[in-house]
KEKE-3310 file (N, C-alpha, C; in steps of 0.2 Angstrom, whole numbers, plus 5000, padded with zeros to 4 digits):
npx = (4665:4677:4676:4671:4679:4689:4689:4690:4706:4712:4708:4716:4728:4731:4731:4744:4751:4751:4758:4771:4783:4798:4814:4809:4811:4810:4799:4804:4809:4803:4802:4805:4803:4811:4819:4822:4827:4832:4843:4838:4843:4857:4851:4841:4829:4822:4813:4799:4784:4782:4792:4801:4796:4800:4796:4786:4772:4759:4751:4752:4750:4749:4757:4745:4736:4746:4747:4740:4748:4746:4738:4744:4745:4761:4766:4762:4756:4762:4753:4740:4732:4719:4724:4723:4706:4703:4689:4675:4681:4685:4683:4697:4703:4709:4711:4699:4684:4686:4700:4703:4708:4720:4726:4728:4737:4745:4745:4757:4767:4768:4777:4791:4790:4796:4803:4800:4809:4809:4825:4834:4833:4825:4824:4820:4823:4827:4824:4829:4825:4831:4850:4854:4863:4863:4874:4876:4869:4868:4855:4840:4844:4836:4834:4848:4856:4863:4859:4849:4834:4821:4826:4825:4808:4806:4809:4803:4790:4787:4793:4784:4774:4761:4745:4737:4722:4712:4696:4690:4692:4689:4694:4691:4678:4675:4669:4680:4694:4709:4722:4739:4757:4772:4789:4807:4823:4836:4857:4868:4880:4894:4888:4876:4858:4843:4826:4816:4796:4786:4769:4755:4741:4724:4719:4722:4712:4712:4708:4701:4685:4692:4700:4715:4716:4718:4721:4729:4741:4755:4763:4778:4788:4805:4818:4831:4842:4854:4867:4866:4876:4880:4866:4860:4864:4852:4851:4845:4845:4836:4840:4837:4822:4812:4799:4788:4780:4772:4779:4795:4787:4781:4772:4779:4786:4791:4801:4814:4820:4832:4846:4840:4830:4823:4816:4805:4795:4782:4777:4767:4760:4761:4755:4771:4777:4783:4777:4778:4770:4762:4753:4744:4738:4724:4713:4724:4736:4748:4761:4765:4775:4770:4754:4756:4766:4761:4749:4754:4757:4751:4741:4730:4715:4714:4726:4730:4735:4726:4725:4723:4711:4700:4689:4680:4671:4676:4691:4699:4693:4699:4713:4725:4736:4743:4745:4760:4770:4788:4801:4811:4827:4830:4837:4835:4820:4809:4796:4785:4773:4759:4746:4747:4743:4731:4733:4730:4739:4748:4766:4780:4793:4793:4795:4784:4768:4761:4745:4736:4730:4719:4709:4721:4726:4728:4738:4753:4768:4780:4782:4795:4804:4800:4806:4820:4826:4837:4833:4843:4856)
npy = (4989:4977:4961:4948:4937:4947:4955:4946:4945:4956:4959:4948:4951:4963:4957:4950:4960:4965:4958:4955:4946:4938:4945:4950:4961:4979:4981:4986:4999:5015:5026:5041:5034:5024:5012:5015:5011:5009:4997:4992:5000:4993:4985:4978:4983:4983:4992:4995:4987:4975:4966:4955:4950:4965:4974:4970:4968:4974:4968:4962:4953:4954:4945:4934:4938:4946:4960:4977:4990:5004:5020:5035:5053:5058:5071:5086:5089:5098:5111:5108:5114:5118:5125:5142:5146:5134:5122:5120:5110:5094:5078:5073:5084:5084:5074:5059:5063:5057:5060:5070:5081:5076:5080:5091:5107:5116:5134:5138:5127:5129:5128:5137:5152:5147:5149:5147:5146:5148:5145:5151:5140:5135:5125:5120:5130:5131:5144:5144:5150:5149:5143:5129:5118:5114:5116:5128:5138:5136:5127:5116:5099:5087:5073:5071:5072:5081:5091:5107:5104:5115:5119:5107:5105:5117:5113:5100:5107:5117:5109:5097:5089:5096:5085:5081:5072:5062:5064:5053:5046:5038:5039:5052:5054:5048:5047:5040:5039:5043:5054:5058:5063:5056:5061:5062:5070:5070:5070:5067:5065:5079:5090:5086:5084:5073:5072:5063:5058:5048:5045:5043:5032:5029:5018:5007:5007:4998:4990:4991:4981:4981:4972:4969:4976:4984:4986:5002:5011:5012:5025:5035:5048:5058:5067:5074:5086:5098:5110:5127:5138:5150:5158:5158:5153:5145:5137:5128:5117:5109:5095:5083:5072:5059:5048:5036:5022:5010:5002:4990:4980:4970:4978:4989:5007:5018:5031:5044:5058:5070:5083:5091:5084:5087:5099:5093:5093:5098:5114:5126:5142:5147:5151:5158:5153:5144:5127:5111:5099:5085:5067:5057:5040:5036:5026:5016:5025:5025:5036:5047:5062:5070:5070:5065:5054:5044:5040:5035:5025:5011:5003:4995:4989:4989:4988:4999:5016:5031:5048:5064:5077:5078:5086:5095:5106:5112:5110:5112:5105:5092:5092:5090:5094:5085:5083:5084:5073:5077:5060:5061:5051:5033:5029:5040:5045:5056:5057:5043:5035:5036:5041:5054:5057:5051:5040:5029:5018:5014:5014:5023:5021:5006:4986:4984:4981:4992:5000:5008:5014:5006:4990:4977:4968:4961:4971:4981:4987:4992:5007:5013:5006:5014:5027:5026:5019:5024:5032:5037:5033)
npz = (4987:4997:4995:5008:5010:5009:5018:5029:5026:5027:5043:5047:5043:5049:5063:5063:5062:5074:5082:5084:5092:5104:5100:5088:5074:5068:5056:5036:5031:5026:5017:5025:5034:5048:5057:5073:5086:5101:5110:5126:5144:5153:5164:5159:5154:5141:5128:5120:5108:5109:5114:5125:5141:5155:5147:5136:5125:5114:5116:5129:5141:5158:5174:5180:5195:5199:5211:5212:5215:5227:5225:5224:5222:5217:5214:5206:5190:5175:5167:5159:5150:5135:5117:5114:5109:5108:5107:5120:5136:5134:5140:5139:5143:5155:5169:5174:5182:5196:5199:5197:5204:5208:5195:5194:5191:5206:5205:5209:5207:5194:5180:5174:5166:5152:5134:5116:5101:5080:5073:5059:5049:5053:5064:5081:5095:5113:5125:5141:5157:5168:5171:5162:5170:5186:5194:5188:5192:5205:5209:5210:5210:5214:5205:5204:5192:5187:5179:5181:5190:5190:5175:5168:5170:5162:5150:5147:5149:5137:5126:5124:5116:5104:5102:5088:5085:5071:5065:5067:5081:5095:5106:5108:5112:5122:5137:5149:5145:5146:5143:5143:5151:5154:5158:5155:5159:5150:5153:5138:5137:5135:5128:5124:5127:5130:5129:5134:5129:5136:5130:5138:5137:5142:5135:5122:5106:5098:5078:5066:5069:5082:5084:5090:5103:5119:5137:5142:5134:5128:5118:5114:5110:5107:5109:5104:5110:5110:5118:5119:5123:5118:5116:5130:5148:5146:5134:5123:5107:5097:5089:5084:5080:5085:5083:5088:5083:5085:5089:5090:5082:5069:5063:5062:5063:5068:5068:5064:5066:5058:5054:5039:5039:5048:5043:5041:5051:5060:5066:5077:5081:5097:5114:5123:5109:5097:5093:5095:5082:5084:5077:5081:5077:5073:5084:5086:5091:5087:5084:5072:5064:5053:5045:5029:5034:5042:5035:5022:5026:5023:5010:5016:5018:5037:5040:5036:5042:5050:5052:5058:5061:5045:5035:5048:5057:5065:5068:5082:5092:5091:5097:5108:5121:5133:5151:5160:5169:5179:5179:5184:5188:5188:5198:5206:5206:5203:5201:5203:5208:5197:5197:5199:5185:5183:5182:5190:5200:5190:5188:5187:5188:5191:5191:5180:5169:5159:5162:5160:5172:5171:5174:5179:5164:5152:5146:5142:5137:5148:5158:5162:5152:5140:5143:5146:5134:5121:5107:5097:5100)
capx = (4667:4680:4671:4671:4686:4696:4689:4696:4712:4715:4710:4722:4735:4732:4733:4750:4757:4751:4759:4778:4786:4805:4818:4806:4813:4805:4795:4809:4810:4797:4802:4808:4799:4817:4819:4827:4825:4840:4840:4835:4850:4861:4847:4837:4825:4820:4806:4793:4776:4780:4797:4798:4801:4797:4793:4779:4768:4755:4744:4755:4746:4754:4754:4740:4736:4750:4743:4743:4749:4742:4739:4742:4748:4768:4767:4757:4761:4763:4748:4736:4726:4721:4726:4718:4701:4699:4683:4676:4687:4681:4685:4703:4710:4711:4711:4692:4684:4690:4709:4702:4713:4730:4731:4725:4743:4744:4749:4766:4769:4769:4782:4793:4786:4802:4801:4803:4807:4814:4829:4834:4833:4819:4824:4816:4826:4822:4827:4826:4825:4836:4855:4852:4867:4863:4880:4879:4863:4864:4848:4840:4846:4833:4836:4856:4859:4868:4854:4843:4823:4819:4826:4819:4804:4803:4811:4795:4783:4788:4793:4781:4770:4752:4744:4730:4718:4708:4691:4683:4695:4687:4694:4690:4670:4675:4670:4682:4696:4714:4729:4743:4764:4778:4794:4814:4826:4844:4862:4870:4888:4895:4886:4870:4854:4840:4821:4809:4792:4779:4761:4750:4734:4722:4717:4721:4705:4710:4710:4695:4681:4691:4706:4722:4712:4719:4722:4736:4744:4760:4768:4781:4791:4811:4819:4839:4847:4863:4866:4870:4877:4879:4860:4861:4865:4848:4848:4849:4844:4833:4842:4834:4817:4809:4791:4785:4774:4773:4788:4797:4784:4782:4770:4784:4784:4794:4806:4821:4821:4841:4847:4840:4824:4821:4810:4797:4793:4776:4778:4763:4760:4757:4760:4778:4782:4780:4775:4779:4763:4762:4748:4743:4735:4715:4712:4730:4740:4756:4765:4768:4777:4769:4749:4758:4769:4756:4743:4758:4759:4748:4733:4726:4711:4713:4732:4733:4733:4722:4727:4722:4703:4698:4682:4675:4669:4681:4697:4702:4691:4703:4719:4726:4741:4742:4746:4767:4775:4795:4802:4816:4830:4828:4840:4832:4814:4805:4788:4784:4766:4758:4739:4746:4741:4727:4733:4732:4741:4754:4770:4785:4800:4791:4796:4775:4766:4757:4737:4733:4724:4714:4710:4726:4721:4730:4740:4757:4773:4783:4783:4803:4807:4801:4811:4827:4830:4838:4831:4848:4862)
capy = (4986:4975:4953:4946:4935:4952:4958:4942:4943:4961:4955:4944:4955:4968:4955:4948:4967:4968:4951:4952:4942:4940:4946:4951:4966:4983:4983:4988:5007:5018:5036:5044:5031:5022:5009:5020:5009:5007:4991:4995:4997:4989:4981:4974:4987:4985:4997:4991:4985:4968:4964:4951:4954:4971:4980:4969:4969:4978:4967:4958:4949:4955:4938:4933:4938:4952:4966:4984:4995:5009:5025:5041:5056:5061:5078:5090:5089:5106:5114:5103:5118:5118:5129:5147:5145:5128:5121:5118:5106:5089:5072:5071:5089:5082:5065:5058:5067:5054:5060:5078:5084:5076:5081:5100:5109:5122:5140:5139:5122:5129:5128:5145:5153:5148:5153:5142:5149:5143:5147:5154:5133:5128:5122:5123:5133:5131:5146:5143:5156:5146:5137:5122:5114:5117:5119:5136:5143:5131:5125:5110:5094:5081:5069:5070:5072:5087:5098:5109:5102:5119:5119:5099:5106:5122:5110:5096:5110:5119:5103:5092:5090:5095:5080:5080:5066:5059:5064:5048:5046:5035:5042:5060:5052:5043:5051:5039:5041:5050:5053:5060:5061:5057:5063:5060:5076:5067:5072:5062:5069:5085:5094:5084:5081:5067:5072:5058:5060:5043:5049:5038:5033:5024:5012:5005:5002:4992:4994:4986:4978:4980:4970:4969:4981:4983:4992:5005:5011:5018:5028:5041:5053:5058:5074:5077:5093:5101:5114:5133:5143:5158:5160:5161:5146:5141:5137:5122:5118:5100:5090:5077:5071:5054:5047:5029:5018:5002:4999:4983:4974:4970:4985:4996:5012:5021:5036:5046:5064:5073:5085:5092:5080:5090:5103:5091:5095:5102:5119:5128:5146:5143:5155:5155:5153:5138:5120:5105:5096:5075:5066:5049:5035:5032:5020:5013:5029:5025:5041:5051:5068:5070:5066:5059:5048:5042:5039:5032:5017:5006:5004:4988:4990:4985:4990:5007:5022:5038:5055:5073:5077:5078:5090:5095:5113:5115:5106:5112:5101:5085:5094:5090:5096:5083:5086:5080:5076:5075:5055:5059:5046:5028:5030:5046:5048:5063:5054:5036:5033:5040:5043:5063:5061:5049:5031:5025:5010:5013:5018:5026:5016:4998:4983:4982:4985:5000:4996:5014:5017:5003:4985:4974:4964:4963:4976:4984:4988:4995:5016:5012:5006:5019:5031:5024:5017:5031:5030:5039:5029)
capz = (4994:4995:4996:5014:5010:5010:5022:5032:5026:5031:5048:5048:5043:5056:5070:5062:5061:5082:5086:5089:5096:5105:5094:5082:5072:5066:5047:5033:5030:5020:5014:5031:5040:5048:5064:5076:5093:5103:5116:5131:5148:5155:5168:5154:5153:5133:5126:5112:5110:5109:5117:5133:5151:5158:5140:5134:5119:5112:5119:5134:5148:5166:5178:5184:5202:5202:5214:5208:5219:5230:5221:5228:5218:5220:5211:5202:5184:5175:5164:5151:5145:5127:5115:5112:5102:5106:5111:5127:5140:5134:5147:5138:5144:5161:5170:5176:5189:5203:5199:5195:5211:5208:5188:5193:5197:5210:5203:5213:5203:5187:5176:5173:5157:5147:5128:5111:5093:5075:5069:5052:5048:5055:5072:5089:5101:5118:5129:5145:5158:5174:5167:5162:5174:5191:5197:5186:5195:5212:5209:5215:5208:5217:5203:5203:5185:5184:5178:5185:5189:5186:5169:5166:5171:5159:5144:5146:5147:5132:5120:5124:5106:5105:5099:5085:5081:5068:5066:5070:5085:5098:5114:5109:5113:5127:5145:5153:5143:5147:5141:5150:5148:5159:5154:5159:5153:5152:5147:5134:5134:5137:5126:5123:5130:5128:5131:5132:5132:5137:5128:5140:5134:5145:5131:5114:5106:5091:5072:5061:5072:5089:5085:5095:5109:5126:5143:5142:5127:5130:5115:5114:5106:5110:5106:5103:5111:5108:5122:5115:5128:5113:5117:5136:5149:5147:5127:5119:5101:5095:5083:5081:5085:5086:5084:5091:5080:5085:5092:5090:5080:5063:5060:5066:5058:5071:5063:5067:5060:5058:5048:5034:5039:5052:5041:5040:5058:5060:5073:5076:5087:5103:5121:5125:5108:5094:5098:5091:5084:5082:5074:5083:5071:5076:5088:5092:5093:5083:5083:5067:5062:5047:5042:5025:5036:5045:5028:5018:5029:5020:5008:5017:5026:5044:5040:5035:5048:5048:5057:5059:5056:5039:5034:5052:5058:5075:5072:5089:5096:5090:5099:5116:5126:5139:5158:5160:5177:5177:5181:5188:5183:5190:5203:5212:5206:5206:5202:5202:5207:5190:5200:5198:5179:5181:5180:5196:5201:5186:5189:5182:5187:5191:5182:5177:5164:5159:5161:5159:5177:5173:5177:5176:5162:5142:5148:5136:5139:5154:5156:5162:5146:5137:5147:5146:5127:5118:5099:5097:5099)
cpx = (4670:4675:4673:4677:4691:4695:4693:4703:4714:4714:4718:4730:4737:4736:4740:4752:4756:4757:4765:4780:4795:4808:4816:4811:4810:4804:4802:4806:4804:4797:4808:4806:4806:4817:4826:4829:4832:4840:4841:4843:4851:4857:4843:4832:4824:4811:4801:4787:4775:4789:4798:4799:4796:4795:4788:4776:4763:4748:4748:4752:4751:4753:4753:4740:4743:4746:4745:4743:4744:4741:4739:4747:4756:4768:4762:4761:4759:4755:4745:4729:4727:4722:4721:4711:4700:4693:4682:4679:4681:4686:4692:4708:4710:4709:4702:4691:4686:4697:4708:4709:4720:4730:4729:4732:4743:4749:4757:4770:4771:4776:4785:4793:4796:4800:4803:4804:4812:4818:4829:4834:4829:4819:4822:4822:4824:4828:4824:4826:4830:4843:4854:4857:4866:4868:4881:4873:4863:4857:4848:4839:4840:4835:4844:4859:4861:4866:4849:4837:4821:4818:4825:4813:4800:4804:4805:4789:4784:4790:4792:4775:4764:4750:4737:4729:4715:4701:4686:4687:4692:4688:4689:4680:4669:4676:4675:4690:4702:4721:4736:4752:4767:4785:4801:4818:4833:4849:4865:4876:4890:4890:4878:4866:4848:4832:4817:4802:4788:4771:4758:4745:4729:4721:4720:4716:4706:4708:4705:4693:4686:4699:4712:4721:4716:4720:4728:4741:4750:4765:4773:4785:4798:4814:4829:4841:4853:4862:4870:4871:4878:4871:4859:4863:4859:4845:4850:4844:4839:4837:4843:4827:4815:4802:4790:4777:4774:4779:4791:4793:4783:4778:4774:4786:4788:4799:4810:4823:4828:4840:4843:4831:4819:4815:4804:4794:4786:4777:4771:4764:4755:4759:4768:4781:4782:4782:4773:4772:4765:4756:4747:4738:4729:4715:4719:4735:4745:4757:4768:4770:4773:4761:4751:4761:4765:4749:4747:4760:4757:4741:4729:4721:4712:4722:4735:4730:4728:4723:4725:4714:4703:4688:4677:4677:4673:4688:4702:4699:4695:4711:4718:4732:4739:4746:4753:4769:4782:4797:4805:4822:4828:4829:4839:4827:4812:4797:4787:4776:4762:4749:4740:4744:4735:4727:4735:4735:4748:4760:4777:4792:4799:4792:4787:4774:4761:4751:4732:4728:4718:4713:4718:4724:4724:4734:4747:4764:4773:4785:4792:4805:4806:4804:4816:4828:4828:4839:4838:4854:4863)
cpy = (4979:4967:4953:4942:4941:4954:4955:4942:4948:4961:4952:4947:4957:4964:4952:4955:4968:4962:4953:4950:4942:4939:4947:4959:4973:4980:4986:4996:5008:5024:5038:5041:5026:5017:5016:5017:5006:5001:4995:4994:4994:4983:4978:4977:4988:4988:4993:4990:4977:4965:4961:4953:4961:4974:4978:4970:4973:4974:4961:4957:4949:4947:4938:4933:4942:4958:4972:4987:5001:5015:5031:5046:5059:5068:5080:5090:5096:5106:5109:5107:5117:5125:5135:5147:5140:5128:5118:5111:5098:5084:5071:5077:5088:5075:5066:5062:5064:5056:5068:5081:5083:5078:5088:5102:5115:5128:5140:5131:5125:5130:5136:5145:5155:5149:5148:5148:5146:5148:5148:5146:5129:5126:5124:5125:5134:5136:5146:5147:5152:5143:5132:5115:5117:5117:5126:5140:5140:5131:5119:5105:5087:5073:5066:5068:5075:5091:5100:5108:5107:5118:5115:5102:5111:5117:5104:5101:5112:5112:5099:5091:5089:5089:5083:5075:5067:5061:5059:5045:5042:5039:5050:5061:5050:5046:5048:5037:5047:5047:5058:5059:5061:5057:5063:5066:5071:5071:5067:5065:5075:5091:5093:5082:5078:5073:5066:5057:5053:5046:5042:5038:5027:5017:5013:5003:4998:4997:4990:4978:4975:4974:4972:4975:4978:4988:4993:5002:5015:5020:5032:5045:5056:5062:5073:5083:5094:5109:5120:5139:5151:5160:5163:5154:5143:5137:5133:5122:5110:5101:5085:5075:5063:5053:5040:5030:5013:5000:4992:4978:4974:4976:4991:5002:5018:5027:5041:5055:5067:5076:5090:5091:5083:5096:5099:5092:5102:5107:5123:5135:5144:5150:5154:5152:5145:5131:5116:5104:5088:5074:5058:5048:5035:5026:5017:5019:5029:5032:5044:5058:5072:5067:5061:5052:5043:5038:5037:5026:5012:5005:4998:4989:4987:4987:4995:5010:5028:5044:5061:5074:5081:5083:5092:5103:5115:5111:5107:5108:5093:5086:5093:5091:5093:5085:5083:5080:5071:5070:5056:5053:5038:5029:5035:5049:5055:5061:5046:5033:5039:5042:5051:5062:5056:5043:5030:5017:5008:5017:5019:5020:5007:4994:4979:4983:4989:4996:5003:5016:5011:4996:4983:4966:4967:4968:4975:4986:4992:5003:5015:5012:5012:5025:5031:5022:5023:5029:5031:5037:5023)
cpz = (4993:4999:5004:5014:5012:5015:5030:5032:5027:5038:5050:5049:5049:5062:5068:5065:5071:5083:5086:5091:5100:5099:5087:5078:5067:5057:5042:5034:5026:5020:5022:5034:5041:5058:5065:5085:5094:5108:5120:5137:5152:5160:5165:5154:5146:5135:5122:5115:5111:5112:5124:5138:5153:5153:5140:5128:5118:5116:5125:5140:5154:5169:5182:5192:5206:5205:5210:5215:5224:5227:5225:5223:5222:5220:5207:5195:5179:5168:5159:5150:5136:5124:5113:5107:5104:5111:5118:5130:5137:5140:5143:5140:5150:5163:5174:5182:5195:5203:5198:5196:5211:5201:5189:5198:5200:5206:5204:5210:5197:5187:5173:5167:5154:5139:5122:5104:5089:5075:5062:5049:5049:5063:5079:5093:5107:5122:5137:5150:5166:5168:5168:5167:5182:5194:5193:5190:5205:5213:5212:5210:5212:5213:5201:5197:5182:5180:5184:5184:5187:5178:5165:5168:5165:5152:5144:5144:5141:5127:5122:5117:5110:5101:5097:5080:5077:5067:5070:5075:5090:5105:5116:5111:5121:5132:5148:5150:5147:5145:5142:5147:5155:5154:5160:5152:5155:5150:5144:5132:5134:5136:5122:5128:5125:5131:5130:5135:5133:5136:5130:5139:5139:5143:5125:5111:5099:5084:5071:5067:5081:5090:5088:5102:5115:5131:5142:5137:5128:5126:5116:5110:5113:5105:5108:5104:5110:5113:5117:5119:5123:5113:5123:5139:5150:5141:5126:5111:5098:5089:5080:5086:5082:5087:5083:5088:5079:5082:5089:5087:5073:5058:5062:5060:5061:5066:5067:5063:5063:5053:5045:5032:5042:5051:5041:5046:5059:5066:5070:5079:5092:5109:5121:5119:5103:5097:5092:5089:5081:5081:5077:5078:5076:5079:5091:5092:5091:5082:5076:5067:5058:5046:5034:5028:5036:5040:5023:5019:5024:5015:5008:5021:5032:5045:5040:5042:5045:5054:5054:5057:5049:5038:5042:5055:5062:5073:5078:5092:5095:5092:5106:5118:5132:5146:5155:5169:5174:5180:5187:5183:5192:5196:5208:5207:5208:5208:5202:5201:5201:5193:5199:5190:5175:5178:5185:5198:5196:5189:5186:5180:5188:5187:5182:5171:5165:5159:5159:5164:5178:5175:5176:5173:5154:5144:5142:5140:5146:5152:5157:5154:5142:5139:5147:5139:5125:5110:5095:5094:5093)
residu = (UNK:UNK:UNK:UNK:UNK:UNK:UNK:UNK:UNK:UNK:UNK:UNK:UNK:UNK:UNK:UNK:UNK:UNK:UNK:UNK:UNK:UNK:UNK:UNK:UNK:UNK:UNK:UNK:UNK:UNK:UNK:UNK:UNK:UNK:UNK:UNK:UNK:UNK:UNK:UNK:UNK:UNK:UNK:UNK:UNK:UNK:UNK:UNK:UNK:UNK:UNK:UNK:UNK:UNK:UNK:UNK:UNK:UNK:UNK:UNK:UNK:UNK:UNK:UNK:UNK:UNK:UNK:UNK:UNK:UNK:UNK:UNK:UNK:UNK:UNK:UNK:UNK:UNK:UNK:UNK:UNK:UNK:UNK:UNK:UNK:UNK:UNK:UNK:UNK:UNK:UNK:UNK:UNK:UNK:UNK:UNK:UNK:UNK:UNK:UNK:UNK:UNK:UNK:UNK:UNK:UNK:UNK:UNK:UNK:UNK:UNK:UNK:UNK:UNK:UNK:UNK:UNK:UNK:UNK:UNK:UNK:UNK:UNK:UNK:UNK:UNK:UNK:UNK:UNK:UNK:UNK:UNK:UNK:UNK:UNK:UNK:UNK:UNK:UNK:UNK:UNK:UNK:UNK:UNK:UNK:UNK:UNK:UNK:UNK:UNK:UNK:UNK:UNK:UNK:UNK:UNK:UNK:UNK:UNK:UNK:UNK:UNK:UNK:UNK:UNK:UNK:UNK:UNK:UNK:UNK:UNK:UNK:UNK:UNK:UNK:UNK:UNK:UNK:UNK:UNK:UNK:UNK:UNK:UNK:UNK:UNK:UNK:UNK:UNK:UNK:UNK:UNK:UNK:UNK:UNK:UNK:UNK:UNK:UNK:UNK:UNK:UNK:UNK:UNK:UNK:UNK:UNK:UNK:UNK:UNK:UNK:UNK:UNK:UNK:UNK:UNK:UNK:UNK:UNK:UNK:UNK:UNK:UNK:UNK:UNK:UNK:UNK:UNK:UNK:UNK:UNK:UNK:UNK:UNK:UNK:UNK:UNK:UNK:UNK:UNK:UNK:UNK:UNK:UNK:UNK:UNK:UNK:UNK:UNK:UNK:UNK:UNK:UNK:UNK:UNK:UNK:UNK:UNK:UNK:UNK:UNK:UNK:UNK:UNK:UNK:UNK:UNK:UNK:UNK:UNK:UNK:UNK:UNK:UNK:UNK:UNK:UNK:UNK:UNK:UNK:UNK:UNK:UNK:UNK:UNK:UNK:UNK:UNK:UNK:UNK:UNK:UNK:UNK:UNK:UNK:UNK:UNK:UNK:UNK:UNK:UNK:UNK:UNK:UNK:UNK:UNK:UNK:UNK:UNK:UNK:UNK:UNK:UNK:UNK:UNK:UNK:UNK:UNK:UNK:UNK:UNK:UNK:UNK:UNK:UNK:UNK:UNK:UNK:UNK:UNK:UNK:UNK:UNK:UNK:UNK:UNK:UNK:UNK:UNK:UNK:UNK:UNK:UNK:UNK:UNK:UNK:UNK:UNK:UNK:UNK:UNK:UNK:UNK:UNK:UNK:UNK:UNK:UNK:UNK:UNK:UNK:UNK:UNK:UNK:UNK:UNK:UNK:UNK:UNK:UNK:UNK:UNK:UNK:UNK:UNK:UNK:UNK)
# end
């Protein structure tokens, strides 16, 4: 056991690696682990955990005696059943029972059972079962981005990543406890599309004895399409994926897969077809690919990460497919008030911060931002 000094001085670490500040810049590289964060647009909308203004820090204080909103649910967000075999429904496969009602989607909501699989390379193919431009199906555009909602709609439900924890995971304890995604499907050029998913978590609770702890954790992960009309006009192709870990701050660990890189990409079988899977870190949820990414970060106590359960009888009890409802884009919303996925008071496109449903108080970046910087460019 390492002396009471070390144990100080890994303390201390930790709380350097949460702090950021402006213009701070990610952590150097480590293996496949690469800054990948693009500034935020044109209306000053930056992402991170620790970036000023509307994004916010990892642990960024909202100002004092700002109201929170009214909350009412916009939309039903499409299925957050777990996967076959797993165990009984714990407080994390839907939102608290006072939100029961808005994160439960009505049948005629769901998502058209569109279909995933790899190619001879590895790659997720999303086929979709409407064309992905609504001017090829006259579909309904609500968000006026030149796709069809249906087709955003089958494209979240199918590549949004099952998330598995840690063994000794804190939330997967915790009755009040939820975690929830909102997501924005974009184009990015003729022949490319953006996914980005916001993996909301009502809290962060901190690394070694509770430090850097706060309301609303708002990671995510962002997906690279290329469209393949040689599959049908609802097929597009990922080519490149992205996984947020402590964004913009000096324990930035964020990563950018392409290429070649793209094999390391964990697919599981799932309904409809294989499904991504990501690995958030214990307690603060930094986004990994990879259990080694993730367990290769650091061998500091208080500084390294821990992911995936190790030694336990049911590892389906540390797996969640959270609820998703679709943004929309800024300009013409689909959803805003995020009470449909059990964070009342939060909302999509507001320049606030996330609090995660709960008080307002230590609160973390802005959902906008994460929605809008494309890890990409």
């Amino acid at each position: 056991m390492a002396g009471r000094g070390g144990l100080w001085l890994a303390v201390g670490l930790v709380a350097a690696c949460e702090a950021g500040g402006p213009g701070q810049g990610p952590a150097p590289d480590a293996g496949r682990l690469r800054d990948a964060l693009a500034p935020g647009d044109a209306t000053g909308d930056a992402t991170g955990d620790a970036t000023p203004g509307d994004a916010g820090g990892d642990a960024m204080a909202p100002p004092d005696g700002a109201p929170r909103p009214d909350a009412a649910p916009d939309a039903s967000p499409l299925d957050a059943s777990a996967p076959d075999g797993a165990a009984d429904a714990s407080p994390l496969d839907a939102a608290p029972l006072d939100a029961a009602d808005a994160a439960a989607p009505d049948a005629a909501d769901a998502a058209p059972p569109a279909t995933t699989r790899l190619d001879d390379a590895g790659r997720l193919l999303l086929l979709g079962t409407v064309p992905l431009r609504a001017a090829d199906c006259d579909c309904a555009d609500d968000d006026r981005d030149g796709l069809a909602d249906t087709w955003e709609a089958e494209a979240l439900d199918r590549l949004r990543p099952r998330l598995r924890f840690d063994e000794l995971e804190p939330l997967v304890d915790d009755p009040e406890a939820v975690v929830a995604m909102v997501g924005r499907v974009a184009p990015a050029g003729d022949d490319e599309l953006r996914v980005f998913l916001l993996v909301g978590y009502s809290r962060d609770y901190g690394s070694c004895l509770g430090i850097s702890a706060h309301d609303g954790d708002p990671e995510r992960v962002a997906l690279r399409l290329v469209v393949r009309p040689d599959l049908g006009p609802g097929a597009a192709e990922v080519i490149g994926a992205y996984t947020a870990a402590h964004e913009n701050t000096v324990g930035d660990h964020s990563a950018r897969y392409e290429g070649d890189e793209l094999a390391a990409l964990v697919h599981e079988p799932d309904a409809g077809g294989p499904r991504w899977v990501v690995f958030p870190s214990r307690g603060k949820h930094g986004t990994y690919a990879t259990v080694e990414a993730c367990e290769s970060v650091s061998p500091i106590p208080c500084v390294d990460e821990d992911c995936a359960p190790d030694g336990v009888d049911d590892p389906a009890r540390f797996d969640r497919l959270p609820p998703v409802v679709n943004a929309g884009e800024p300009e013409a919303p689909l959803v805003d008030d995020l009470a449909a996925v059990g964070f009342p008071g939060d909302r999509a496109w507001a320049d606030q911060p996330f609090c995660g449903g709960r008080a307002r108080r230590n609160c973390s970046a802005t959902v906008r931002g994460k929605l809008l910087a494309d890890p990409f460019e």
